[in-house]
N, C-alpha and C positions, 0 to 999 in steps of 0.2 A: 721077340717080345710081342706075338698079338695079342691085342687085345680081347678079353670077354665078353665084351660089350657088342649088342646088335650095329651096326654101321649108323651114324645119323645117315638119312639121305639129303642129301645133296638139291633140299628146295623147299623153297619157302612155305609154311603151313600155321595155320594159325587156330589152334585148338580152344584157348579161353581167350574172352579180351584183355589188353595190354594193360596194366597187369593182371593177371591170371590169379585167383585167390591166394596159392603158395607164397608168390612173390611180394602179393600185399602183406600177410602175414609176416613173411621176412624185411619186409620195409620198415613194420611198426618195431619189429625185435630191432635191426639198424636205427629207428632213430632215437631208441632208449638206451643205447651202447655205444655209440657212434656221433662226433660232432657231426656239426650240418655245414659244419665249413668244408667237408668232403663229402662230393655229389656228384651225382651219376647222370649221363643225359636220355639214358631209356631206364623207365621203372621195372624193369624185369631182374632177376636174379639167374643167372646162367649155371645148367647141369652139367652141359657136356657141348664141348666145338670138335669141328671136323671138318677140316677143308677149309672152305669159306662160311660154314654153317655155325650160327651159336642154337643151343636149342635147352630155355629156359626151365625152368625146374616146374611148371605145369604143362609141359611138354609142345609148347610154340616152337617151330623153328623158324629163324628169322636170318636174314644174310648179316656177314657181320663187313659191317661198314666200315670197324675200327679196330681195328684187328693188332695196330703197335709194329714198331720195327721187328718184334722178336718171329713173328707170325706170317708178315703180310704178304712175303715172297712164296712161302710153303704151304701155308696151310694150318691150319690149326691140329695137333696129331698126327701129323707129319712122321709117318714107320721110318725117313733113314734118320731125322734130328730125334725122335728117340730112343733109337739105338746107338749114337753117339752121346746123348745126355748120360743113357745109363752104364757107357763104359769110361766116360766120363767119371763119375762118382765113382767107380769103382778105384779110383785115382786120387782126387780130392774132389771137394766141392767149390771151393772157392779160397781165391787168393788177389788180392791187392796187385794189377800187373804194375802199377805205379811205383809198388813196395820190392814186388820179387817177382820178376818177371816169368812166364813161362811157354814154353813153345805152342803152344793151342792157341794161344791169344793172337800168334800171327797166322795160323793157318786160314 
């Protein structure tokens, strides 16, 4: 499954200031749709991650500091976790292992 997409490269670049006109834009759409009781701690809006890279939707790249259990070992785009996501779903998507338990959940 590769990807179409040009590679992010792999380091930090900063094309507009933080936020970038897109991500303002997208800010004002967020705070007309969106409680403020859910908040973000960088104002940018994110296109596309890759590796350790996020790289915002006015095209900054910027390292990602916070990256969450699901990512932080791999990489953001990670080619073998999504070629097991998508054979995965080829399977189910999701199941309650509390409820009904299934063999993936231990591997």
């Amino acid at each position: 499954m590769a990807s179409q997409l040009a590679p992010v490269l792999q380091s930090r670049h900063i094309v507009h200031s933080i936020p970038g006109p897109r991500s303002r834009q997208l800010q004002e759409e967020r705070n007309s749709e969106v409680t403020s009781a859910f908040g973000a701690a960088l104002p940018v809006f994110i296109d596309r991650a890759e590796g350790g890279i996020l790289q915002d939707v006015d095209g900054n790249r910027i390292i990602d500091f916070a990256s969450g259990i699901a990512v932080t070992s791999v990489g953001a785009t990670n080619a073998f976790v999504q070629a097991q996501v998508a054979a995965q779903l080829d399977r189910f998507t999701h199941t309650c292992f509390m409820v009904t338990e299934y063999e993936g959940f231990t591997e």
